[in-house]
C-alpha positions as CSV (number, residue, x, y, z in Angstrom):
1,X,0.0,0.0,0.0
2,X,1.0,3.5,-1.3
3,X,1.3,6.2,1.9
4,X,-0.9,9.2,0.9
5,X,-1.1,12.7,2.1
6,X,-4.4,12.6,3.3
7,X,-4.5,9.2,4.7
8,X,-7.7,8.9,2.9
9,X,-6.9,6.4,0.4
10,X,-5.1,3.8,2.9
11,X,-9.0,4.1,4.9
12,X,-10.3,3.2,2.2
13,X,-8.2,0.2,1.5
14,X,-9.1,-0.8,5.1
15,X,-12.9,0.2,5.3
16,X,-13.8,-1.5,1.8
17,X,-11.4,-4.3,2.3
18,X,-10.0,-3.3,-1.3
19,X,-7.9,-5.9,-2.6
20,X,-4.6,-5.1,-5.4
21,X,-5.8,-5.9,-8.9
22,X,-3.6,-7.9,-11.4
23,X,-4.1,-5.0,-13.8
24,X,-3.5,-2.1,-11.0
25,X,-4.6,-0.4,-7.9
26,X,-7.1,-1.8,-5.2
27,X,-10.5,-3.3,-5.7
28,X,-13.6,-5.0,-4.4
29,X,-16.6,-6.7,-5.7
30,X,-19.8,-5.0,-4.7
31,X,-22.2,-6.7,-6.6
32,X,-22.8,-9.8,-9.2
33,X,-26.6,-10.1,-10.2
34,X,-28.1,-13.8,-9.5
35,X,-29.4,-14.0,-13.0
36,X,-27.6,-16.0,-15.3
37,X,-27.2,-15.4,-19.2
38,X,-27.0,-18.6,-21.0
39,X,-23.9,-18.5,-23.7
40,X,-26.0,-18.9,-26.7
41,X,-27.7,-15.3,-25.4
42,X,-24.1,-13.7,-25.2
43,X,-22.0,-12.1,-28.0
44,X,-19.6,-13.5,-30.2
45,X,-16.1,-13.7,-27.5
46,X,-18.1,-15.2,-24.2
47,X,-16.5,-18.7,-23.3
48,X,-19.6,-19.5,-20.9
49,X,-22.6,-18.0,-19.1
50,X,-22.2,-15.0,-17.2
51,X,-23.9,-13.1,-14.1
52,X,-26.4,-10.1,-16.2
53,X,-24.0,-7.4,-14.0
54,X,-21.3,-6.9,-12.1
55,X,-20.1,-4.1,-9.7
56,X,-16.4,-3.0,-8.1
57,X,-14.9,-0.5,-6.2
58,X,-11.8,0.8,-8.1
59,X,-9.3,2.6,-6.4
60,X,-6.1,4.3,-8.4
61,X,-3.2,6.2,-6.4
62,X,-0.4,8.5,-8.6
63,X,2.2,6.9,-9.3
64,X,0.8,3.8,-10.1
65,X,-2.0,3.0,-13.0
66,X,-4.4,0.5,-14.5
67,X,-2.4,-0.9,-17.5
68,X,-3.8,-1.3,-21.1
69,X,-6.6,-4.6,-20.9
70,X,-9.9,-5.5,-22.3
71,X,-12.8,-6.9,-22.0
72,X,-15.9,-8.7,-23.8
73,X,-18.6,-6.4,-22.1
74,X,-19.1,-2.8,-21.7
75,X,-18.1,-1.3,-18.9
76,X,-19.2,2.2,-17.3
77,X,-17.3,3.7,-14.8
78,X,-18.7,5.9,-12.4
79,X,-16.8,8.6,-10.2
80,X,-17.2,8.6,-6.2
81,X,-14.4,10.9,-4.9
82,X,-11.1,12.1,-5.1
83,X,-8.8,13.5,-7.9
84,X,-10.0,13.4,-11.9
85,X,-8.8,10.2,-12.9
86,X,-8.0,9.9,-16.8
87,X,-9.3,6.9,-18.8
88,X,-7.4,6.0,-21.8
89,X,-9.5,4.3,-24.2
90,X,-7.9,2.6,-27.8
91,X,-10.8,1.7,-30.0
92,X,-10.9,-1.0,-32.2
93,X,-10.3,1.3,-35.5
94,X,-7.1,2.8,-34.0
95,X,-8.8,6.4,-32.5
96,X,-7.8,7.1,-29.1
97,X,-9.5,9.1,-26.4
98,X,-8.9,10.2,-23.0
99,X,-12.0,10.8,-20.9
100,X,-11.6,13.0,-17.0
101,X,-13.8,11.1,-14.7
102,X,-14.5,13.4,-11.7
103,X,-14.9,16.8,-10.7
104,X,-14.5,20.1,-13.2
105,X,-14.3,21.2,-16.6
106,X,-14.6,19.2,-19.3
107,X,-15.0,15.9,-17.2
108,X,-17.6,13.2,-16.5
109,X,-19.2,11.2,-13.2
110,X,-20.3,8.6,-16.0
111,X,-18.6,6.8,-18.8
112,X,-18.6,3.7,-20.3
113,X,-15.6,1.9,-22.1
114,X,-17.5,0.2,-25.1
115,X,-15.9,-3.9,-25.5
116,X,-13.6,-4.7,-27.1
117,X,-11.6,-1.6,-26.3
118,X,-8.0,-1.2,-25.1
119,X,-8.2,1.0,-22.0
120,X,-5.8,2.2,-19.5
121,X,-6.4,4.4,-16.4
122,X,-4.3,6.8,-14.0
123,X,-4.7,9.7,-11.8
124,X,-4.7,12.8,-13.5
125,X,-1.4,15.0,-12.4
126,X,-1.2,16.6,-9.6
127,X,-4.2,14.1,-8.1
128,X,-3.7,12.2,-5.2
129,X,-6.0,9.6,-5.9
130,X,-9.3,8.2,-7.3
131,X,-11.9,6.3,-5.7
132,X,-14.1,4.9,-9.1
133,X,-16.5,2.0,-10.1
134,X,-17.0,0.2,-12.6
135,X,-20.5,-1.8,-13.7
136,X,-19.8,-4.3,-15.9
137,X,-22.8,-6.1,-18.2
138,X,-22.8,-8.8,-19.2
139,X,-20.7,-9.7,-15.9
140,X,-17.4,-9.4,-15.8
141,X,-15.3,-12.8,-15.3
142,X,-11.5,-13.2,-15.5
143,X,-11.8,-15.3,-18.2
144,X,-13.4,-12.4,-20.5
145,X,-9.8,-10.2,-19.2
146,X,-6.9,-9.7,-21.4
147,X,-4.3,-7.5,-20.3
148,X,-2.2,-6.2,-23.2
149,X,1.8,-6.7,-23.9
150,X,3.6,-3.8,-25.0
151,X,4.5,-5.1,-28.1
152,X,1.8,-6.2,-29.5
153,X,-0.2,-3.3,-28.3
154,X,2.3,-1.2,-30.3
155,X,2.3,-3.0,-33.6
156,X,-1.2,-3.1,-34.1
157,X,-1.4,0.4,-32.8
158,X,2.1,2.8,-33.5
159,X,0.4,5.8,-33.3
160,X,0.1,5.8,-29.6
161,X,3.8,4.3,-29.0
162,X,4.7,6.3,-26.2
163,X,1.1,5.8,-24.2
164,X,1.1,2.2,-24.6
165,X,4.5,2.0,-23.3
166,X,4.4,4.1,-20.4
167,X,0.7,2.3,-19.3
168,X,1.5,-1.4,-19.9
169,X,3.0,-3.8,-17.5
170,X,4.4,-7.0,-19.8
């Protein structure tokens, strides 16, 4: 655990019982929906059935960052407190975006990260951190995760070289 300013981030860590996540910062499930979609009612991608929705706690400090991964499902983040987080988002066609979640100008409480997408996160500078969630439908399972390698990331998408390399762990 990263020591903050504030101490705010480390009580959250405690009073959500937050967890590290393989692709960065701290998380918890919140939620996964009893209902069950059968595989033949899922998109093209879905290895098995899968809860209708799931819900996390995100948590993101500076100086460390969600690296490049995607998913089958969409995913919508929403923005409780903190500092803007920025969410990096490479679409399938090549474009890339960066959308502020959080307080002030320009920014969002609410976005979602269409699948199939490439997408990244970190605390915007000069942030401390960012407490987020994410709702995921059709549930998110690890077996629907792929976290990017550099280089792969790089030759299919050269135009954001230096982005991909700074946000990517492998």
């Amino acid at each position: 655990m990263q020591e903050s300013q504030s101490g705010k981030p480390d009580r959250l860590i405690r009073d959500y019982n937050l967890l590290p996540h393989p692709e960065g910062g701290y998380y918890k499930e919140s939620y996964r929906s009893p209902i069950r979609i059968p595989v033949d009612g899922l998109a093209q991608g879905f290895t098995g059935e899968r809860s209708l929705s799931t819900a996390i706690y995100f948590l993101l400090l500076q100086g460390n960052f969600s690296a490049f991964h995607r998913i089958c499902s969409d995913e919508c983040w929403h923005f409780y407190e903190g500092d803007p987080l920025w969410v990096h988002i490479i679409h399938p066609d090549g474009h890339c975006q960066t959308i502020t979640l959080g307080p002030g100008k320009n920014a969002w409480y609410q976005w979602v990260v269409p699948a199939g997408c490439w997408f990244a996160s970190e605390v915007a500078p000069g942030g401390e951190y960012a407490f987020v969630g994410c709702t995921v439908s059709p549930g998110f399972d690890f077996a629907d995760f792929e976290l990017a390698t550099t280089d792969a990331l790089v030759d299919r998408y050269p135009n954001h070289t230096d982005l991909i390399r700074r946000l990517c762990r492998a």
